[in-house]
C-alpha positions as CSV (number, residue, x, y, z in Angstrom):
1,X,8.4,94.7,186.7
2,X,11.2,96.9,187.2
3,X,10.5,100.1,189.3
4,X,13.6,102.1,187.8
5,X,12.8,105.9,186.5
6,X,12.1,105.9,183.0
7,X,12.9,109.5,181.2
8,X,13.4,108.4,177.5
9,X,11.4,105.7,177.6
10,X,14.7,103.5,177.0
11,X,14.3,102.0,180.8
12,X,17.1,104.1,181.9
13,X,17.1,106.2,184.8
14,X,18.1,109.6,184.5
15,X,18.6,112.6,186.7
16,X,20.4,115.9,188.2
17,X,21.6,117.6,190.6
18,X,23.5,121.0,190.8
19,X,25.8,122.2,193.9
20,X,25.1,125.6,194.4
21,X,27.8,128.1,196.4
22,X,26.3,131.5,196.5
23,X,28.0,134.7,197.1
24,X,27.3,138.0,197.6
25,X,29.7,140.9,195.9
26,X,29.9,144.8,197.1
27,X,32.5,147.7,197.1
28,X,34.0,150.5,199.1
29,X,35.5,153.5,197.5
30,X,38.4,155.2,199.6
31,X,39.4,158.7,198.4
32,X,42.9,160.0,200.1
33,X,43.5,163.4,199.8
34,X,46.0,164.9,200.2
35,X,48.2,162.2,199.1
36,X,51.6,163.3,199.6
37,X,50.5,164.5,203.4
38,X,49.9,161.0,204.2
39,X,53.5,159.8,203.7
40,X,55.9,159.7,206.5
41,X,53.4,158.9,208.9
42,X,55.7,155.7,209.6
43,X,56.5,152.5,208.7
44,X,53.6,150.3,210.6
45,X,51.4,153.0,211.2
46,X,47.8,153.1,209.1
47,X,44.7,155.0,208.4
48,X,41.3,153.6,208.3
49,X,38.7,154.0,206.5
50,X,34.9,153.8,207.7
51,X,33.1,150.4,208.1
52,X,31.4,149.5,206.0
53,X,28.4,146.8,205.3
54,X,29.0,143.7,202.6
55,X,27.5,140.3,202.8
56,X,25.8,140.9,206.6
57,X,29.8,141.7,207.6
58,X,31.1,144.5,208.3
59,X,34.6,145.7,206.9
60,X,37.3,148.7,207.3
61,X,39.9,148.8,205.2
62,X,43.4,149.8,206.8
63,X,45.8,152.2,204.6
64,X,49.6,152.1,205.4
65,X,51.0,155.3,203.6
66,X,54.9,153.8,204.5
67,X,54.5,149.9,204.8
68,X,53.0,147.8,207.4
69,X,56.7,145.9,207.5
70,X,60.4,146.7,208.1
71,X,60.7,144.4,204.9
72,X,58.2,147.1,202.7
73,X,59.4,150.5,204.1
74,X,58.2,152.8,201.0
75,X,55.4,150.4,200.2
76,X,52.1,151.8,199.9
77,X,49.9,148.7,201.3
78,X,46.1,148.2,201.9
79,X,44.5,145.4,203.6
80,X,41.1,144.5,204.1
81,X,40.1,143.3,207.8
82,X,36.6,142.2,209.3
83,X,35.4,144.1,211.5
84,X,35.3,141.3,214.8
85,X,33.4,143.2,217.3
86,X,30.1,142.3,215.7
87,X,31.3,139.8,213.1
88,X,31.3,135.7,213.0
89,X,33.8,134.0,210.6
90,X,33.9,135.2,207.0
91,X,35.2,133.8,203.8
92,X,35.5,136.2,201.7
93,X,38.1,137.3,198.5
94,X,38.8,141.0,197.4
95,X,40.9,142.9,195.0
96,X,42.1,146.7,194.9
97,X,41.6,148.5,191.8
98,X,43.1,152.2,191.5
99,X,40.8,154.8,189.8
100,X,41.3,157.9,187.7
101,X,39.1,161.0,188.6
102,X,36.2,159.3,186.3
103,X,35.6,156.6,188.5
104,X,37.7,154.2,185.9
105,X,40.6,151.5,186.2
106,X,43.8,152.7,185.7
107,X,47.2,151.1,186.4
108,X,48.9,154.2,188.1
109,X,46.6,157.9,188.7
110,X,46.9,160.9,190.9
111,X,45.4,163.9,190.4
112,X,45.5,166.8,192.4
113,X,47.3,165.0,195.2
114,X,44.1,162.4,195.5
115,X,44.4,158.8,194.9
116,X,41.2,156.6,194.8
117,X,40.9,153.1,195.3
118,X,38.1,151.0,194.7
119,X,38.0,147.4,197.1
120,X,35.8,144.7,195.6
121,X,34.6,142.1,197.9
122,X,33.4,138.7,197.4
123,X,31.8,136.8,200.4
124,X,30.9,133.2,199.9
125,X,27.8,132.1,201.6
126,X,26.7,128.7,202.3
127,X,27.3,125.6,199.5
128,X,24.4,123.3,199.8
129,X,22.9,121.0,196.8
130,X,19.9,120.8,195.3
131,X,18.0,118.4,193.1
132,X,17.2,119.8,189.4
133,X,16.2,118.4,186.2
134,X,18.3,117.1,183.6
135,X,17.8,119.6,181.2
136,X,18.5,123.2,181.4
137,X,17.3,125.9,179.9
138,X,19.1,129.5,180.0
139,X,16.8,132.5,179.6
140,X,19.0,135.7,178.2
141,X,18.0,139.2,179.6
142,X,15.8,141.2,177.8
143,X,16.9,143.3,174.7
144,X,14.9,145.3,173.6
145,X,16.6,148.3,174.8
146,X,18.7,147.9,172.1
147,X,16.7,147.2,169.9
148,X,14.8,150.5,170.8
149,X,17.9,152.2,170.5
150,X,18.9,150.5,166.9
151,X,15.2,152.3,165.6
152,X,16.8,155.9,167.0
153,X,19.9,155.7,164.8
154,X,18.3,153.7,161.9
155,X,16.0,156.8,160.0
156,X,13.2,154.9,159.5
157,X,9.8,156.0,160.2
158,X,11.3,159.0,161.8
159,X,7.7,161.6,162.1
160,X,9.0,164.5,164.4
161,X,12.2,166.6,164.3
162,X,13.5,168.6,167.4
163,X,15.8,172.1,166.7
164,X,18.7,172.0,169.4
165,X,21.1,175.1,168.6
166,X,22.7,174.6,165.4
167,X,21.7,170.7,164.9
168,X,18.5,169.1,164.6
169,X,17.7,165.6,166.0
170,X,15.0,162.8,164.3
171,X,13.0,160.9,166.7
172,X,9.4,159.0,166.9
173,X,6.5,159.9,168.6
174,X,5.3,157.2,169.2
175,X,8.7,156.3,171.7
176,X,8.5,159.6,172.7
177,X,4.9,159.8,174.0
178,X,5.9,156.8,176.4
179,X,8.8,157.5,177.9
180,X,8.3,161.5,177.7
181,X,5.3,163.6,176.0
182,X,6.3,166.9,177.5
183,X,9.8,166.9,175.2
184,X,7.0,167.4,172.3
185,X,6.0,170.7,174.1
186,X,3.1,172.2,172.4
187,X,3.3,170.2,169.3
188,X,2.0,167.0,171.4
189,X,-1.5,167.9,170.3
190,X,-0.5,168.8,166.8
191,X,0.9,167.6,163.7
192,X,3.9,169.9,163.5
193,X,7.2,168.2,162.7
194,X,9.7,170.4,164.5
195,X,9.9,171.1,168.4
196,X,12.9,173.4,169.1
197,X,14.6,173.2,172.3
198,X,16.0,175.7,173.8
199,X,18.8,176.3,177.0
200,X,20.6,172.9,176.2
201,X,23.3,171.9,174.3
202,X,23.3,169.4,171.1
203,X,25.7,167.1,172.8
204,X,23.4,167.1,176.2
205,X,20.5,166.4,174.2
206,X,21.8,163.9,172.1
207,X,22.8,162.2,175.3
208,X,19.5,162.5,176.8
209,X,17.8,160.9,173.5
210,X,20.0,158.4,174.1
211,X,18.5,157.4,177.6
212,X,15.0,157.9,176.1
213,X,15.5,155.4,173.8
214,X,17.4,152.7,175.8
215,X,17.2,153.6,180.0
216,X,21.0,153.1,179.4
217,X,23.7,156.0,180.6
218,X,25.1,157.0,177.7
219,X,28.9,156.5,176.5
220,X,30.7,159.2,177.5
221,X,34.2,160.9,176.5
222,X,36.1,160.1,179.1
223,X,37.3,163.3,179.8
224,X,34.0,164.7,179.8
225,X,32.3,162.6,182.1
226,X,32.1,165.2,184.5
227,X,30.6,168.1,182.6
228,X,28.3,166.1,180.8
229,X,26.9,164.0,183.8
230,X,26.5,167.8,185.2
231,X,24.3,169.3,182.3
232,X,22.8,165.7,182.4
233,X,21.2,166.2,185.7
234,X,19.6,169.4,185.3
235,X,18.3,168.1,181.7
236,X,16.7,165.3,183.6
237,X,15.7,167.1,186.2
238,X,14.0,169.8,183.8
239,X,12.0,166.6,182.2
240,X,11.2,164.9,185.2
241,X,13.7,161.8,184.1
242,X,14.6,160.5,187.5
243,X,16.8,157.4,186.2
244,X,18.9,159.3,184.5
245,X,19.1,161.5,187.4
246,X,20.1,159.6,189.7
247,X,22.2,158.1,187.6
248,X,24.3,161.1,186.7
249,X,24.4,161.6,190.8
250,X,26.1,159.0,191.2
251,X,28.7,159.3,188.6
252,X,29.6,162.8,190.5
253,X,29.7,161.2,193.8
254,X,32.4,159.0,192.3
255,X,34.1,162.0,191.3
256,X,33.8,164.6,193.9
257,X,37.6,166.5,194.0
258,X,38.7,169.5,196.1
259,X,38.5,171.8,192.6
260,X,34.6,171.0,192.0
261,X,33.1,170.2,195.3
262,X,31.6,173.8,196.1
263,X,30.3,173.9,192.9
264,X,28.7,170.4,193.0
265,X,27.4,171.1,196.4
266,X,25.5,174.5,195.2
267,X,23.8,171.9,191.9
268,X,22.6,169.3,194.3
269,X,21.1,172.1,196.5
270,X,19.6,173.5,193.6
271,X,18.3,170.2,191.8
272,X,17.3,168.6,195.2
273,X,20.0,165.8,194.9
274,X,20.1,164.8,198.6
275,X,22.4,161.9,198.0
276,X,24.8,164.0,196.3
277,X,24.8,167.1,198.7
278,X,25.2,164.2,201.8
279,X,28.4,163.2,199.6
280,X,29.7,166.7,198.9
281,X,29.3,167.6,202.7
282,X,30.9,164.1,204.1
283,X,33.7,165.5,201.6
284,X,34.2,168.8,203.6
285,X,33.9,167.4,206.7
286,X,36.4,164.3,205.5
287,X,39.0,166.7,204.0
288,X,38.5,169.7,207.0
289,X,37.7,172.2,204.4
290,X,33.9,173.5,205.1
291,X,33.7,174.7,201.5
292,X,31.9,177.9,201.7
Protein backbone atom coordinates (compact mmCIF):
# COMPACT_ATOMS: atom_id res chain seq x y z
CA UNK A 1 0.00 0.00 0.00
CA UNK A 2 1.28 3.19 -0.89
CA UNK A 3 2.11 5.54 2.13
CA UNK A 4 1.93 8.90 -0.12
CA UNK A 5 -0.31 11.89 1.46
CA UNK A 6 -3.65 11.77 0.12
CA UNK A 7 -5.59 15.40 0.20
CA UNK A 8 -8.24 14.95 -2.56
CA UNK A 9 -8.63 11.59 -2.13
CA UNK A 10 -7.05 11.24 -5.89
CA UNK A 11 -3.69 9.51 -4.28
CA UNK A 12 -1.89 12.67 -4.92
CA UNK A 13 0.19 14.30 -2.48
CA UNK A 14 -0.29 17.78 -1.95
CA UNK A 15 1.28 20.47 0.13
CA UNK A 16 2.73 24.22 0.96
CA UNK A 17 5.04 26.13 2.07
CA UNK A 18 5.39 30.02 2.13
CA UNK A 19 8.97 31.97 2.56
CA UNK A 20 8.31 34.60 4.80
CA UNK A 21 10.85 38.02 4.88
CA UNK A 22 9.57 40.28 7.47
CA UNK A 23 10.28 43.88 7.90
CA UNK A 24 9.67 46.43 10.12
CA UNK A 25 8.81 50.20 8.70
CA UNK A 26 9.08 53.59 10.82
CA UNK A 27 9.74 57.40 10.11
CA UNK A 28 11.62 60.44 11.24
CA UNK A 29 10.34 63.95 10.58
CA UNK A 30 13.25 66.68 10.20
CA UNK A 31 11.96 70.26 10.30
CA UNK A 32 14.88 72.93 9.20
CA UNK A 33 14.17 76.26 10.04
CA UNK A 34 15.41 78.76 8.99
CA UNK A 35 16.02 77.42 5.68
CA UNK A 36 17.88 80.01 3.91
CA UNK A 37 20.38 80.33 7.19
CA UNK A 38 21.42 76.90 6.53
CA UNK A 39 23.03 77.60 3.09
CA UNK A 40 26.57 78.40 2.70
CA UNK A 41 27.60 76.46 5.42
CA UNK A 42 29.88 74.69 2.73
CA UNK A 43 30.18 72.25 0.29
CA UNK A 44 30.85 68.85 2.39
CA UNK A 45 29.83 70.22 5.56
CA UNK A 46 26.29 68.68 7.20
CA UNK A 47 23.78 68.99 9.97
CA UNK A 48 22.39 66.16 11.87
CA UNK A 49 19.54 65.39 13.10
CA UNK A 50 18.74 63.36 16.36
CA UNK A 51 18.92 59.52 16.48
CA UNK A 52 16.50 57.98 16.21
CA UNK A 53 15.08 54.23 17.00
CA UNK A 54 13.62 51.93 13.85
CA UNK A 55 13.71 48.28 13.59
CA UNK A 56 16.06 47.71 17.07
CA UNK A 57 18.61 50.31 14.99
CA UNK A 58 19.34 53.35 15.53
CA UNK A 59 19.57 56.07 12.69
CA UNK A 60 20.58 59.98 12.26
CA UNK A 61 20.03 61.47 9.23
CA UNK A 62 22.87 63.89 7.87
CA UNK A 63 21.59 67.21 6.01
CA UNK A 64 24.13 68.88 3.57
CA UNK A 65 22.58 72.42 2.96
CA UNK A 66 25.58 72.90 -0.13
CA UNK A 67 26.35 69.22 -1.34
CA UNK A 68 28.35 66.53 0.25
CA UNK A 69 30.57 66.63 -3.24
CA UNK A 70 32.68 69.03 -5.35
CA UNK A 71 30.56 67.31 -8.21
CA UNK A 72 26.93 68.63 -6.35
CA UNK A 73 28.01 72.15 -5.06
CA UNK A 74 24.30 73.79 -4.80
CA UNK A 75 22.77 70.34 -4.14
CA UNK A 76 20.68 70.12 -1.25
CA UNK A 77 21.46 66.26 -0.18
CA UNK A 78 20.26 64.03 2.66
CA UNK A 79 21.51 60.64 3.56
CA UNK A 80 20.50 58.22 5.95
CA UNK A 81 23.46 56.52 8.05
CA UNK A 82 23.25 53.84 10.96
CA UNK A 83 24.21 54.75 13.84
CA UNK A 84 27.53 52.12 14.33
CA UNK A 85 28.45 52.74 17.85
CA UNK A 86 25.63 50.49 19.13
CA UNK A 87 24.48 49.01 15.85
CA UNK A 88 25.20 45.41 14.02
CA UNK A 89 24.68 45.20 10.18
CA UNK A 90 21.41 46.52 8.77
CA UNK A 91 19.55 46.06 5.60
CA UNK A 92 17.43 48.43 5.28
CA UNK A 93 15.72 50.84 2.22
CA UNK A 94 14.41 54.44 2.68
CA UNK A 95 12.90 57.27 0.72
CA UNK A 96 12.69 61.15 1.43
CA UNK A 97 9.40 62.67 1.03
CA UNK A 98 9.16 66.69 1.27
CA UNK A 99 6.01 68.02 3.22
CA UNK A 100 3.85 71.10 3.09
CA UNK A 101 2.98 72.68 6.51
CA UNK A 102 -0.03 69.99 6.81
CA UNK A 103 2.17 67.17 7.19
CA UNK A 104 1.37 66.26 3.27
CA UNK A 105 3.52 65.20 0.18
CA UNK A 106 4.37 67.75 -2.04
CA UNK A 107 6.93 67.94 -4.81
CA UNK A 108 8.56 71.36 -3.85
CA UNK A 109 7.28 73.54 -0.29
CA UNK A 110 8.71 76.17 1.86
CA UNK A 111 6.88 78.14 4.05
CA UNK A 112 8.09 80.62 6.27
CA UNK A 113 11.71 79.75 5.53
CA UNK A 114 11.03 75.93 6.98
CA UNK A 115 11.36 72.91 4.91
CA UNK A 116 10.20 69.48 6.31
CA UNK A 117 11.16 66.22 5.31
CA UNK A 118 9.77 63.07 6.11
CA UNK A 119 12.43 59.69 5.89
CA UNK A 120 10.66 56.42 5.59
CA UNK A 121 12.58 53.40 6.57
CA UNK A 122 12.19 49.92 5.78
CA UNK A 123 14.44 47.33 7.72
CA UNK A 124 14.31 43.73 6.58
CA UNK A 125 14.46 41.16 9.24
CA UNK A 126 15.20 37.70 8.98
CA UNK A 127 13.77 35.38 5.81
CA UNK A 128 13.09 32.00 7.11
CA UNK A 129 10.29 29.39 5.65
CA UNK A 130 7.63 27.88 7.05
CA UNK A 131 5.34 24.99 6.29
CA UNK A 132 1.44 26.08 5.62
CA UNK A 133 -1.51 24.52 4.12
CA UNK A 134 -2.40 24.51 0.64
CA UNK A 135 -5.24 26.63 0.83
CA UNK A 136 -5.44 30.13 2.02
CA UNK A 137 -7.84 32.01 3.28
CA UNK A 138 -7.65 36.08 3.53
CA UNK A 139 -9.66 37.61 6.29
CA UNK A 140 -10.42 41.55 5.33
CA UNK A 141 -10.45 44.14 8.26
CA UNK A 142 -13.36 44.91 9.85
CA UNK A 143 -15.95 47.49 8.41
CA UNK A 144 -18.27 48.38 10.11
CA UNK A 145 -16.99 51.67 10.77
CA UNK A 146 -18.26 52.51 7.59
CA UNK A 147 -20.93 51.07 7.68
CA UNK A 148 -21.76 53.03 10.99
CA UNK A 149 -20.85 55.99 9.24
CA UNK A 150 -23.13 55.21 5.95
CA UNK A 151 -26.42 55.10 8.79
CA UNK A 152 -25.10 58.94 9.85
CA UNK A 153 -25.47 60.37 6.32
CA UNK A 154 -28.35 58.02 5.19
CA UNK A 155 -31.64 59.77 7.27
CA UNK A 156 -33.05 56.78 8.21
CA UNK A 157 -34.35 56.09 11.62
CA UNK A 158 -32.81 59.40 12.61
CA UNK A 159 -34.77 60.03 16.54
CA UNK A 160 -32.74 63.01 18.01
CA UNK A 161 -31.80 66.38 16.49
CA UNK A 162 -28.84 68.56 17.98
CA UNK A 163 -29.14 72.76 17.41
CA UNK A 164 -25.33 73.92 16.58
CA UNK A 165 -25.59 77.83 15.71
CA UNK A 166 -27.47 78.32 12.68
CA UNK A 167 -27.57 74.41 11.51
CA UNK A 168 -29.02 71.58 12.99
CA UNK A 169 -27.51 67.96 12.83
CA UNK A 170 -29.67 64.31 12.76
CA UNK A 171 -28.17 61.59 14.74
CA UNK A 172 -29.37 58.22 16.66
CA UNK A 173 -29.41 57.53 20.04
CA UNK A 174 -28.96 54.62 20.10
CA UNK A 175 -25.01 55.22 18.41
CA UNK A 176 -24.90 58.04 20.60
CA UNK A 177 -25.58 56.39 23.94
CA UNK A 178 -22.46 54.09 23.20
CA UNK A 179 -19.94 55.96 22.11
CA UNK A 180 -21.14 59.27 24.06
CA UNK A 181 -24.45 59.86 26.30
CA UNK A 182 -23.26 63.14 27.77
CA UNK A 183 -23.62 64.94 23.98
CA UNK A 184 -27.56 64.18 24.77
CA UNK A 185 -27.13 66.49 27.90
CA UNK A 186 -30.31 66.56 29.80
CA UNK A 187 -32.48 65.08 27.22
CA UNK A 188 -30.59 61.55 27.91
CA UNK A 189 -33.39 60.76 30.37
CA UNK A 190 -36.14 62.20 28.13
CA UNK A 191 -37.83 61.95 25.04
CA UNK A 192 -37.06 65.40 23.68
CA UNK A 193 -35.85 65.54 20.12
CA UNK A 194 -33.53 68.60 20.04
CA UNK A 195 -30.22 69.03 22.22
CA UNK A 196 -28.64 72.44 21.39
CA UNK A 197 -25.08 72.84 21.62
CA UNK A 198 -23.60 75.67 22.41
CA UNK A 199 -19.71 77.29 22.23
CA UNK A 200 -18.80 75.20 19.01
CA UNK A 201 -19.02 75.69 15.64
CA UNK A 202 -21.22 73.67 12.96
CA UNK A 203 -18.11 72.71 11.00
CA UNK A 204 -16.31 71.35 14.51
CA UNK A 205 -19.28 69.49 15.34
CA UNK A 206 -19.99 68.01 12.18
CA UNK A 207 -16.40 66.83 12.35
CA UNK A 208 -16.76 65.45 15.69
CA UNK A 209 -20.11 63.42 14.61
CA UNK A 210 -18.03 62.28 12.26
CA UNK A 211 -15.50 60.47 14.70
CA UNK A 212 -18.54 59.34 16.69
CA UNK A 213 -19.78 57.54 14.11
CA UNK A 214 -16.71 55.95 12.56
CA UNK A 215 -13.35 56.38 15.20
CA UNK A 216 -11.91 57.73 11.90
CA UNK A 217 -10.21 61.57 11.74
CA UNK A 218 -12.21 63.21 9.67
CA UNK A 219 -11.33 64.65 6.06
CA UNK A 220 -10.19 67.77 6.28
CA UNK A 221 -9.72 71.01 3.92
CA UNK A 222 -6.40 71.07 3.55
CA UNK A 223 -5.87 74.35 4.38
CA UNK A 224 -7.73 74.05 7.36
CA UNK A 225 -6.14 71.36 8.93
CA UNK A 226 -4.69 73.34 11.45
CA UNK A 227 -7.66 75.34 12.82
CA UNK A 228 -9.83 72.58 12.75
CA UNK A 229 -7.49 69.93 14.44
CA UNK A 230 -7.26 73.00 17.11
CA UNK A 231 -11.14 73.41 17.91
CA UNK A 232 -11.07 69.58 17.51
CA UNK A 233 -9.03 69.12 20.60
CA UNK A 234 -10.79 71.15 22.95
CA UNK A 235 -14.29 69.54 21.51
CA UNK A 236 -12.86 66.27 22.51
CA UNK A 237 -11.43 67.28 25.33
CA UNK A 238 -14.85 68.94 26.55
CA UNK A 239 -16.57 65.30 25.82
CA UNK A 240 -13.99 63.27 27.22
CA UNK A 241 -13.16 61.73 23.46
CA UNK A 242 -9.54 60.82 24.03
CA UNK A 243 -8.94 59.21 20.41
CA UNK A 244 -9.77 62.01 18.75
CA UNK A 245 -7.69 63.84 21.03
CA UNK A 246 -4.84 62.51 20.71
CA UNK A 247 -5.37 62.26 17.31
CA UNK A 248 -5.71 65.98 16.67
CA UNK A 249 -2.26 66.22 18.92
CA UNK A 250 -0.58 64.70 16.72
CA UNK A 251 -1.58 66.34 13.56
CA UNK A 252 -0.25 69.70 15.41
CA UNK A 253 2.87 68.15 16.28
CA UNK A 254 3.36 67.64 12.57
CA UNK A 255 2.75 71.09 12.10
CA UNK A 256 4.31 73.11 14.75
CA UNK A 257 5.82 76.56 12.79
CA UNK A 258 7.48 79.57 14.31
CA UNK A 259 4.00 81.77 13.68
CA UNK A 260 1.72 79.26 15.90
CA UNK A 261 4.00 77.68 18.36
CA UNK A 262 3.31 80.03 21.45
CA UNK A 263 -0.12 79.69 20.82
CA UNK A 264 -0.10 75.91 20.54
CA UNK A 265 2.04 75.71 23.58
CA UNK A 266 -0.51 77.83 25.85
CA UNK A 267 -3.67 75.02 24.26
CA UNK A 268 -1.71 71.97 25.32
CA UNK A 269 -1.06 73.63 28.79
CA UNK A 270 -4.58 74.31 28.98
CA UNK A 271 -6.06 70.90 27.58
CA UNK A 272 -3.29 68.83 29.43
CA UNK A 273 -1.63 67.61 26.03
CA UNK A 274 1.77 66.58 27.43
CA UNK A 275 2.90 65.20 24.16
CA UNK A 276 2.15 68.22 22.35
CA UNK A 277 3.64 70.81 25.00
CA UNK A 278 7.00 68.33 25.01
CA UNK A 279 6.85 68.99 21.06
CA UNK A 280 6.20 72.79 21.28
CA UNK A 281 9.06 73.19 23.89
CA UNK A 282 11.77 70.76 21.93
CA UNK A 283 10.65 73.45 19.13
CA UNK A 284 11.94 76.43 21.21
CA UNK A 285 14.71 74.95 22.47
CA UNK A 286 15.53 73.39 18.65
CA UNK A 287 14.99 76.83 16.97
CA UNK A 288 16.67 79.06 20.17
CA UNK A 289 13.62 81.11 20.47
CA UNK A 290 12.11 80.37 24.20
CA UNK A 291 8.74 81.58 23.02
CA UNK A 292 7.41 83.52 25.90
Amino acid sequence: MSRSASVDGSGDANSASVIVATAVKGSHVLKIDGYSRTKGLGNGNFLRSVPFDIGGHTWFIRYYPDGATKERIGWIELYLHLDRNNATVAEASYTFSLLDDVGETVPSYCFSDSVILRCDVTVSKKIHTEGSSSQFVTVPPSDMNRHIGRLLSSGLEEDVTFQVGDETFAAHRLVLGARLLELLGPMKERNGRVVRIDDMEPRVFRAMLHFIYTDEFPKLDKRDTIAMAQHLLVAADRYDLERLKLMCEHKLCQCISTSMATTTLVLAERHGCKGLKEACLNFFKSSGNHGW
